[in-house]
C-alpha positions as CSV (number, residue, x, y, z in Angstrom):
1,X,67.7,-52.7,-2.9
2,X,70.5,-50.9,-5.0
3,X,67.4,-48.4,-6.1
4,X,66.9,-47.5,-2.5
5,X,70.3,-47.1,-1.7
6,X,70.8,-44.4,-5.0
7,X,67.3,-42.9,-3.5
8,X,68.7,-42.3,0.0
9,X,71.8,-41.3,-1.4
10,X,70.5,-38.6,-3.7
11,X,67.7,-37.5,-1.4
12,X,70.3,-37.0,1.2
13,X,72.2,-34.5,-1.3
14,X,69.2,-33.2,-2.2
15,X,67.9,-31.8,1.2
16,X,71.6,-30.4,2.1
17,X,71.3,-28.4,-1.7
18,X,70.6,-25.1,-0.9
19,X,69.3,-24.4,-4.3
20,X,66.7,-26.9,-3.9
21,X,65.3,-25.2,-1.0
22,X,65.3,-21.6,-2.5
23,X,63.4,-23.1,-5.7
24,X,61.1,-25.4,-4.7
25,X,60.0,-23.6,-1.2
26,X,61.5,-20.4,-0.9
27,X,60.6,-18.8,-4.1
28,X,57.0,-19.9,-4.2
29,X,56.3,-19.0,-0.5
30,X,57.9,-15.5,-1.3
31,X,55.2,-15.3,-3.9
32,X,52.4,-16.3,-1.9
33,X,53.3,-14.1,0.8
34,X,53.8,-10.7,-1.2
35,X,50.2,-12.0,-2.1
36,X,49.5,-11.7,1.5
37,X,50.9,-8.4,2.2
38,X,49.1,-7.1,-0.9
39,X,45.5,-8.2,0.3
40,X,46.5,-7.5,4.2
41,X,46.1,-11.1,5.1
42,X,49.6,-11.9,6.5
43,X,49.7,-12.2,10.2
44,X,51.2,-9.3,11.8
45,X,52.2,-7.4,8.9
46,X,49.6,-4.1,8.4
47,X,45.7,-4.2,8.8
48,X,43.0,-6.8,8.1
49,X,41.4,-6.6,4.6
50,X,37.8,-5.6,4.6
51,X,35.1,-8.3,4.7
52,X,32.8,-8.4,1.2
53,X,29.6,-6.7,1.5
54,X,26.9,-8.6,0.4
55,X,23.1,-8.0,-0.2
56,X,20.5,-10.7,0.0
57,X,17.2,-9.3,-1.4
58,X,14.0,-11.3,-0.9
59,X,11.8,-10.8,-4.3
60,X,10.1,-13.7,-4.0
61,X,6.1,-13.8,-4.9
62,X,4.7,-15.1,-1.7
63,X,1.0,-14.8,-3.1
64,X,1.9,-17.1,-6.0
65,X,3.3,-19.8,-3.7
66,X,0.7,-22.1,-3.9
67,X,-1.5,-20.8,-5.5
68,X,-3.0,-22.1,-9.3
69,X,-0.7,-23.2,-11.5
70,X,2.0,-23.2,-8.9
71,X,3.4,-26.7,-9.6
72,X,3.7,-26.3,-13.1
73,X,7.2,-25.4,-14.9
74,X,7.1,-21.5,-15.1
75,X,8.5,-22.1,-18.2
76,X,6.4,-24.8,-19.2
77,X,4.0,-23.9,-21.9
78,X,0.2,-26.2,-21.0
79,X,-1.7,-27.8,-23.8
80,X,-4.6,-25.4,-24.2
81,X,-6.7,-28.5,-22.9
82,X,-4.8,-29.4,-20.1
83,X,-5.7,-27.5,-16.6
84,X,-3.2,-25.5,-14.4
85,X,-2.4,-27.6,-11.2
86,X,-4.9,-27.1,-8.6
87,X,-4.4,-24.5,-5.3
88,X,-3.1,-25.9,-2.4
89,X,-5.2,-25.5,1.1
90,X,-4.3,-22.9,3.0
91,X,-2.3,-24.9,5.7
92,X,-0.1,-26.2,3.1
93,X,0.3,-23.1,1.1
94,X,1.6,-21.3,4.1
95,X,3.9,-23.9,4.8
96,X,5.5,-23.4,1.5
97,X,5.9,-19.8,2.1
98,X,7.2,-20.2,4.9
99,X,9.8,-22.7,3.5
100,X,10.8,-20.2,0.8
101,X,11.7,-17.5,3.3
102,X,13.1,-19.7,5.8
103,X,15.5,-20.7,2.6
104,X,16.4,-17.0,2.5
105,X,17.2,-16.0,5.8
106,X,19.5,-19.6,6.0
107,X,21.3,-18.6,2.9
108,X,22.0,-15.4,4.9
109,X,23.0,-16.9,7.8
110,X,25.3,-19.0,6.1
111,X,26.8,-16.6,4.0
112,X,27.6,-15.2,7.5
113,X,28.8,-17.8,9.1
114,X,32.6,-18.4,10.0
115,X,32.7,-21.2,7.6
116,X,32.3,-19.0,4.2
117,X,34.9,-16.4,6.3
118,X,35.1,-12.9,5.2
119,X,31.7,-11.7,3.9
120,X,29.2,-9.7,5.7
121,X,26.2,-9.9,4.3
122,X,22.9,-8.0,5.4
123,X,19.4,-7.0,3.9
124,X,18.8,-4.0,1.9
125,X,16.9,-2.4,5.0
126,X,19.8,-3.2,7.2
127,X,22.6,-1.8,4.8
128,X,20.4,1.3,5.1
129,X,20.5,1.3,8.4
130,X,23.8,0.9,8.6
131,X,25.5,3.0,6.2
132,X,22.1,5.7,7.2
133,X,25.4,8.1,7.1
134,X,26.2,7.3,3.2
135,X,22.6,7.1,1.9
136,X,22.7,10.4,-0.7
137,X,18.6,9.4,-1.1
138,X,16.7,6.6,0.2
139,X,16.4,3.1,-1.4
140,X,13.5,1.5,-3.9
141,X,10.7,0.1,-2.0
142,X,11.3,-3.0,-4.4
143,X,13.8,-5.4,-3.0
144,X,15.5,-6.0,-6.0
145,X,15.9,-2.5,-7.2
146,X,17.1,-1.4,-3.7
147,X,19.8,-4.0,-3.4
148,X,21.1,-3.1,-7.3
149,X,21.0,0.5,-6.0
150,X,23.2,-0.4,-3.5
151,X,25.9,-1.8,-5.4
152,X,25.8,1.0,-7.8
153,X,26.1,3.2,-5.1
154,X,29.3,1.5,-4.1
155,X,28.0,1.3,-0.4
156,X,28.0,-3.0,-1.2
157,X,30.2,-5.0,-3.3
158,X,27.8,-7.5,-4.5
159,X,24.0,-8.2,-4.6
160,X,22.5,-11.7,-4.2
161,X,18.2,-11.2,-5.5
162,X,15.8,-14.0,-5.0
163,X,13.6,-13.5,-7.8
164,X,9.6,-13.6,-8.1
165,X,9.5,-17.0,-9.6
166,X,12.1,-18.0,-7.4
167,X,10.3,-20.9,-4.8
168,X,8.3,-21.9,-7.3
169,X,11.6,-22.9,-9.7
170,X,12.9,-24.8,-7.0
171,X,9.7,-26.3,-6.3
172,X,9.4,-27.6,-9.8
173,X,13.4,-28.5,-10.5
174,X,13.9,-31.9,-12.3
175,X,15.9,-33.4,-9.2
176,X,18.7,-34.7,-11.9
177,X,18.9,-31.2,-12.7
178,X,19.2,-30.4,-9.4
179,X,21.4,-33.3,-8.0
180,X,23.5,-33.2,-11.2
181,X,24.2,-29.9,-10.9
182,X,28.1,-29.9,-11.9
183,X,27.0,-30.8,-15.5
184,X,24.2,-29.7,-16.0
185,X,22.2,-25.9,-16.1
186,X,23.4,-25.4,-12.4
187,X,27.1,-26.2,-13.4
188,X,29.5,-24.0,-11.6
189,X,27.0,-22.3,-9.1
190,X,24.9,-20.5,-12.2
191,X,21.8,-20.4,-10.5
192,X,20.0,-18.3,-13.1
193,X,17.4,-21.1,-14.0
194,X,16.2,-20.6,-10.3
195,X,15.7,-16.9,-10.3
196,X,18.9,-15.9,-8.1
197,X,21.0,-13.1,-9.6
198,X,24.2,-12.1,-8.9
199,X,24.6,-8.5,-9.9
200,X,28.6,-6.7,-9.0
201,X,27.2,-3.6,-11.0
202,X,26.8,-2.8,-15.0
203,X,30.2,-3.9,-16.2
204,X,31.2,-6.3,-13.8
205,X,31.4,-10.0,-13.3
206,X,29.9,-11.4,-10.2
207,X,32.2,-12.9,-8.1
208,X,33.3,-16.8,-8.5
209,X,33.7,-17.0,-4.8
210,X,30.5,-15.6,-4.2
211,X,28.8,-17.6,-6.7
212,X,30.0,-20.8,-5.3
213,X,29.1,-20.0,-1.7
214,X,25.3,-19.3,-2.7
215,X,24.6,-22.2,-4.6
216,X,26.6,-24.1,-2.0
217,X,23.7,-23.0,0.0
218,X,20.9,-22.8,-2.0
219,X,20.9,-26.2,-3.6
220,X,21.4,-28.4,-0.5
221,X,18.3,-27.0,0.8
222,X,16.3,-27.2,-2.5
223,X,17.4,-30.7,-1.9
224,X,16.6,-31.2,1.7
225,X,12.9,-29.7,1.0
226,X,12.6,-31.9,-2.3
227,X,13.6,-35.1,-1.0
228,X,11.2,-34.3,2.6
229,X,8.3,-33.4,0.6
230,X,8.7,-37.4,-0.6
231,X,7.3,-39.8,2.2
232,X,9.4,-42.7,1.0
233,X,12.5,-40.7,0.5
234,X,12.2,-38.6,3.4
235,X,13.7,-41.8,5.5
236,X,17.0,-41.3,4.1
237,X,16.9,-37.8,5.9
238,X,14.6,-38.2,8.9
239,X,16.7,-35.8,10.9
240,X,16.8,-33.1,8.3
241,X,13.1,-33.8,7.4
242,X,12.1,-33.5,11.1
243,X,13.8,-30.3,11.6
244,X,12.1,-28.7,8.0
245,X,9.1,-29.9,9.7
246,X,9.6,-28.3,13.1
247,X,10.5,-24.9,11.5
248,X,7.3,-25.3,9.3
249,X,5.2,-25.6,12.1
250,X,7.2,-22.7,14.0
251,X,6.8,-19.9,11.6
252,X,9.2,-18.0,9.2
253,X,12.6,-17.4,10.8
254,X,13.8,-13.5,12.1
255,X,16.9,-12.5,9.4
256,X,20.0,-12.3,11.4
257,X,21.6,-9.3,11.9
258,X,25.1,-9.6,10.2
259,X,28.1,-9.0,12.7
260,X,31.8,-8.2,10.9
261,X,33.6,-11.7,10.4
262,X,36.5,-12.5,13.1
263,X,40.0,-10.8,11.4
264,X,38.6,-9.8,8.6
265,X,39.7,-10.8,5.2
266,X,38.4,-11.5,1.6
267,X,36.7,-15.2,1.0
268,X,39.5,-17.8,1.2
269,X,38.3,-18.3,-2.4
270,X,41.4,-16.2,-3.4
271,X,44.0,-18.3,-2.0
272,X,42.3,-21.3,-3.1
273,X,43.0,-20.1,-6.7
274,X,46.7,-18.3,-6.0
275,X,48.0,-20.9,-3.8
276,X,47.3,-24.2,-6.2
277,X,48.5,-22.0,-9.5
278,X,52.2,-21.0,-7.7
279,X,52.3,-24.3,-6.4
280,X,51.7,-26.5,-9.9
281,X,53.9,-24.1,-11.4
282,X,56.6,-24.5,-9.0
283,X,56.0,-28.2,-8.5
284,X,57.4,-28.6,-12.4
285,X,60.5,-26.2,-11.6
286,X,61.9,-29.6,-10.7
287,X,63.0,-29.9,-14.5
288,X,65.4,-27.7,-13.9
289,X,67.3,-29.5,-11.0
290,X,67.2,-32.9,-12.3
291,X,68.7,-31.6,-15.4
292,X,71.1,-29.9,-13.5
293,X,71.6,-33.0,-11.1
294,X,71.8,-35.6,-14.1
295,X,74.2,-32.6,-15.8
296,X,76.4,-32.5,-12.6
297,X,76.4,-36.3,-12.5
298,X,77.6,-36.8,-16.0
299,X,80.2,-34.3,-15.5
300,X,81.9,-36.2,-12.6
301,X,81.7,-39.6,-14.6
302,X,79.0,-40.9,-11.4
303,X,76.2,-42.3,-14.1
304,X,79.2,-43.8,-16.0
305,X,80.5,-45.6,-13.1
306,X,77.7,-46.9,-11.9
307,X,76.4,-48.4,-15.7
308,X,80.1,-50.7,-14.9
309,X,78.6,-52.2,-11.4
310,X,76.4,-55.4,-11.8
311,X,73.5,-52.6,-11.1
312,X,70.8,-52.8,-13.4
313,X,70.2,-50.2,-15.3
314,X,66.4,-49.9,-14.3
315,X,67.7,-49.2,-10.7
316,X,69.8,-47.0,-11.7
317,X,66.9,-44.7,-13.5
318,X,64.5,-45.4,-10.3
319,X,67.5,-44.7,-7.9
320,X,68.2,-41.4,-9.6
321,X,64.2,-40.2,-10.0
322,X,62.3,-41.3,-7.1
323,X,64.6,-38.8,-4.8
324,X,63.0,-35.6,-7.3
325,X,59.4,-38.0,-6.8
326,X,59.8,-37.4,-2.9
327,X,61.1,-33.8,-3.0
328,X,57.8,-32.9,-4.9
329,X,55.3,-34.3,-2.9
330,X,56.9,-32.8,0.4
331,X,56.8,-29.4,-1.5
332,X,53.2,-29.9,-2.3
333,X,52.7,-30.7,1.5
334,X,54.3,-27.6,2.8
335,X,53.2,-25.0,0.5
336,X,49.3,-26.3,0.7
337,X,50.0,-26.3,5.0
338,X,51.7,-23.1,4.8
339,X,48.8,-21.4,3.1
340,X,46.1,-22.7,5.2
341,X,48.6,-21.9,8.3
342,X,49.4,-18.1,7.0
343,X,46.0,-17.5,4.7
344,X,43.5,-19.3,6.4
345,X,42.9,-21.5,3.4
346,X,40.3,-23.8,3.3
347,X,41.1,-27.4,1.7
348,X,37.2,-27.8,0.4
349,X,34.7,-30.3,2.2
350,X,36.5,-33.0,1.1
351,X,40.0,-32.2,1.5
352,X,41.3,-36.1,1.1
353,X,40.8,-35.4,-3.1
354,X,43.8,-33.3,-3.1
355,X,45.7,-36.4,-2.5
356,X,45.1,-38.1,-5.7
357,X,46.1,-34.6,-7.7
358,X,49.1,-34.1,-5.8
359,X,51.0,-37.5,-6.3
360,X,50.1,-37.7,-9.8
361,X,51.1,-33.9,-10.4
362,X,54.7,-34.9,-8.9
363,X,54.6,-37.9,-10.8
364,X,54.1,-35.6,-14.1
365,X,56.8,-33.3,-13.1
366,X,59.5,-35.3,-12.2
367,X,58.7,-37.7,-15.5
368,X,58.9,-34.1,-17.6
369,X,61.7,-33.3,-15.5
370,X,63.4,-36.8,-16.9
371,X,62.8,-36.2,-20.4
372,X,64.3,-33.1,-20.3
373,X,67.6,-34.2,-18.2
374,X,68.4,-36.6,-21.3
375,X,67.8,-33.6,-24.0
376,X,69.8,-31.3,-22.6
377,X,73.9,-31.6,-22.6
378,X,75.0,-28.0,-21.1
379,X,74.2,-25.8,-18.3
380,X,73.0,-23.0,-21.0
381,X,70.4,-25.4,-22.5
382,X,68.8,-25.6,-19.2
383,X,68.7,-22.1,-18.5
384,X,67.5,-21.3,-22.2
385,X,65.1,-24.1,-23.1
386,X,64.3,-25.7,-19.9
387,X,63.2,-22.8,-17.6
388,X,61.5,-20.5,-20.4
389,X,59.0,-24.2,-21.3
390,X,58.4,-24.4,-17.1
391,X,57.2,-20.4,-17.5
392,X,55.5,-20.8,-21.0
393,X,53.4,-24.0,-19.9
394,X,52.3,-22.2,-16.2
395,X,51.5,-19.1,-18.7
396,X,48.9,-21.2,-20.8
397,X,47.8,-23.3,-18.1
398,X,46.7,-20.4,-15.9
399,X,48.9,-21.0,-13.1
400,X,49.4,-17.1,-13.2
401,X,45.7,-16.3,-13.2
402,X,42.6,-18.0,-12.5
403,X,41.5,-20.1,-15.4
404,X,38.4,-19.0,-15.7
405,X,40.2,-15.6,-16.8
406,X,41.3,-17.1,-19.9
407,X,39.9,-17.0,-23.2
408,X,38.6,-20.3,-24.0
409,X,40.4,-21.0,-26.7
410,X,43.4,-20.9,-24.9
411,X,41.8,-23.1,-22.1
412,X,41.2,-25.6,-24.7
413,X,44.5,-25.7,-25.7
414,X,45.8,-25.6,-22.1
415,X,44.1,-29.1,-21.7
416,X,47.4,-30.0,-23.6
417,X,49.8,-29.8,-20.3
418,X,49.4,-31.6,-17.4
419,X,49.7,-28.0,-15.3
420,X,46.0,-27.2,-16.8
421,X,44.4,-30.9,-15.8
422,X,46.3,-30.2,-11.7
423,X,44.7,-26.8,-11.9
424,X,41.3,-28.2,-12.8
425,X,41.7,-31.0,-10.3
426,X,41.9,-28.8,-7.6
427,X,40.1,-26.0,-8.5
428,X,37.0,-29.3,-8.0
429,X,38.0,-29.7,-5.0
430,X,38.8,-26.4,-3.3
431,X,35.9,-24.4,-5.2
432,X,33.2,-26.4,-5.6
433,X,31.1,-26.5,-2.6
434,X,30.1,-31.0,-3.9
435,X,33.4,-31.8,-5.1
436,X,32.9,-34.3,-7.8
437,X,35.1,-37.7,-7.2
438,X,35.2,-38.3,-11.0
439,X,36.1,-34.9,-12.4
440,X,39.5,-35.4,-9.8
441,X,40.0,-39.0,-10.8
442,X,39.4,-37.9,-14.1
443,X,42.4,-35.2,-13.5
444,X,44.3,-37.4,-11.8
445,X,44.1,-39.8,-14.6
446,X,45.1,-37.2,-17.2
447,X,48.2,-36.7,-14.9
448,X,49.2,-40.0,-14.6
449,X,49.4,-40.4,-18.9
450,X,51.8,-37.2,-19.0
451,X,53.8,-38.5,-16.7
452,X,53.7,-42.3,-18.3
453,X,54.1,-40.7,-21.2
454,X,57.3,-38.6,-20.1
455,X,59.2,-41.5,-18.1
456,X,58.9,-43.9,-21.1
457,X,60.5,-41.2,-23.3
458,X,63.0,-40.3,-20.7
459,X,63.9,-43.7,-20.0
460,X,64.3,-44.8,-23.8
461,X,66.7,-41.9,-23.9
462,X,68.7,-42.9,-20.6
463,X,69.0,-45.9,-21.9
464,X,70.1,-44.6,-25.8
465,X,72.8,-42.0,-23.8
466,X,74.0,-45.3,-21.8
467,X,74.8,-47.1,-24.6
């Protein structure tokens, strides 16, 4: 009870401090908007920022679907006395070609549709017709080359090319590698082992947003058509397995003609990497008011008086930390609602797995911001060593820039602050299009053992200063 009534106290202080409003929501909302204004994406403030152009170019080898040999591993190399896999009958070879280029007019679609937000993506025969204006000489006849054409044109920003061997890959997948695909080849949308490339031009880097939104597309429906073409296992998706079959029997799908997203915008994908890495790093800013608070404290002889009441010193601590706990997790709360609210932000499929990374990234923070509270005896010492460790651990961590940005031996060594295992926690569940549970409780974990780690060192020096 005496914990509670130090909490309420102190909480009550807390929210009437005007300095713990400018740190812990003002500043990092001022951040995120400049973001905004800089990308266009802040309501009412300039013009909407131009949707990605994408191309999806179908290279597939429809005369090799089904055909001899088609069910063995392309890469596979046969026993010289072992035959190829027999042809399939016509009925069932043009089902399977019609499959594969249903699967590329739905990736398409869906790169299209309001859920991705902010790409436009279109054929290379449909960019041509509409750009015909900016066309200095007419496209490739191949698929591929015309849609690589197009980026090095500048007319698109990225190119997504189904290969030859394409169908036949994802007719021949191991389903572990397939179903295990955040570990395995397929980790982190690379879906180069199925003939899909992403080409941004000579020297660039595909885009990560991109990336994940393909293979967020592409592998369910590998999936869908590998489990369906299993009688047994096809009752665990009759619904999906009825409609593959219904679009089998009706024939390839038309493409869809691409119409400009609603408002604009680039992918959300770029919020869902700025807005985590300003909050985490602003999340452990709470050093630097509880060392100021416990400072402030000492100064008026408050922790001194109340070590004299029959208060137990446990209660005390819990009194004095739980309010900076609290704080935290509300700043977590806002920030994340302010940049779906302003941003458009999307939480990830299953947005209930930034739970776990939130409270145990508050937890890490305000047990850091303990241990430091009983180091420091000065005003000056917080300024010099307390704020300058906050901004050298975001640095490392990438709570600046994406991660993936980093060299990797500095990621390596990132995994040493609890900012790096929060970043990667979320980054799961806001950029992978099949969050997996494990690498967040994995995260979550890591979080919890900093900040077990920094509250039993904090509290064996509260305890050392009280005595």
């Amino acid at each position: 009870m005496s914990a509670l009534v130090i909490t309420a106290k102190d909480l009550l202080l807390l929210v009437r401090d005007r300095r713990t409003a400018a740190m812990l929501l003002i500043l990092p909302l001022s951040f995120i908007a400049i973001i905004g204004l800089t990308t266009g994406r802040l309501p009412g403030l300039g013009g909407e920022a131009p949707a990605i152009r994408v191309v999806v170019a179908d290279a597939i080898d429809y005369d090799a679907i089904g055909a001899e040999g088609f069910e063995d591993p392309p890469d596979a190399e046969l026993s010289p006395d072992l035959l190829p896999s027999p042809a399939f009958p016509p009925d069932e070879a043009a089902a399977e070609r019609t499959k594969a280029r249903n699967t590329v007019v739905e990736v398409l679609a869906g790169l299209n549709a309001r859920e991705v937000g902010g790409i436009r993506a279109d054929t290379p025969e449909h960019w041509a017709t509409i750009l015909d204006d900016q066309m200095a000489a007419p496209l490739p006849e191949d698929p591929a080359e015309a849609a690589r054409a197009l980026v090095d044109r500048g007319l698109v920003d990225e190119a997504v090319i189904f290969g030859p061997t394409f169908y036949r890959r994802g007719y021949t997948v191991e389903p572990d590698t397939l179903f295990g695909s955040n570990e395995g080849p397929l980790a982190h949308g690379n879906l180069a082992p199925l003939d899909v490339t992403l080409y941004s031009g000579d020297d660039a880097e595909p885009s990560g947003g991109i990336r994940l939104a393909v293979a967020g597309l592409v592998i369910p429906r590998l999936g869908r058509l590998l489990i369906c073409r299993n009688p047994r296992a096809a009752t665990v998706l009759s619904g999906a397995c009825d409609r593959i079959a219904a679009e089998t029997a009706a024939g390839p799908r038309e493409i869809p003609l691409s119409e400009p997203p609603a408002g604009g915008g680039v992918i959300s994908n770029v919020y869902d990497e700025i807005v985590p890495g300003y909050t985490v790093m602003f999340v452990f800013f709470l050093v630097n008011l509880m060392a100021r608070s416990f400072l402030y404290e000492q100064d008026l002889g408050t922790l001194r008086r109340l070590r004299t009441t029959p208060v137990r010193p446990t209660s005390i601590l819990i009194g004095k930390t739980l309010p900076f706990y609290v704080i935290s997790v509300l700043q977590t709360a806002i920030l994340f609602l302010t940049g779906k609210a302003l941003f458009g932000m999307e939480w990830g499929p299953r947005p209930w797995l930034l739970l776990p990374i939130a409270l145990a990234c508050s937890a890490a923070a305000t047990g850091l911001g303990l241990l430091v509270a009983t180091m420091v005896n000065s005003e000056a010492q917080v300024s010099a060593y307390a704020t300058s460790t906050v901004i050298l651990l975001a640095g490392i961590s990438g709570c600046f820039m994406p991660r993936d940005w980093l060299p990797e031996s500095v990621q390596t060594l990132s995994l040493a602050t609890p900012h790096a295992w929060a970043l990667i926690g979320y980054d799961q569940v806001l950029a992978t299009p099949r969050p997996d549970s494990g690498v967040v409780w994995e995260c979550a974990a890591a979080l919890c053992g900093f900040a077990l780690v920094f509250l039993t060192l904090g509290a064996w020096r509260f305890a050392k200063r009280a005595v």
